[in-house]
C-alpha angles and dihedrals in degrees: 000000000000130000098231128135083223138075108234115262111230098191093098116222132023107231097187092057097046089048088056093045093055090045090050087045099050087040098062093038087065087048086049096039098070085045102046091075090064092039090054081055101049086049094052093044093052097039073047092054100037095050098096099047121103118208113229127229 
């Protein structure tokens, strides 16, 4: 038994809330997408940059 101020839904899924989370979800992929191309750039400058650096132990 659980401890819930609710009594379970056994319906299943909640189609509403995963609508809106794909909605949220594609939504902020199109924002990222113009930006990724900079991101990737600033990566490979920095992976660039750090190469020929040796960790020390």
């Amino acid at each position: 038994m659980t401890r819930s101020a609710t009594q379970p839904n056994p319906a299943g899924t909640n189609a509403e809330m995963s609508a809106i989370g794909l909605l949220v979800a594609t939504g902020t992929l199109l924002l990222m997408l113009p930006i990724a191309p900079f991101l990737i750039a600033l990566w490979l400058l920095d992976k660039l940059r750090s190469g020929d650096e040796t960790p020390e132990q």
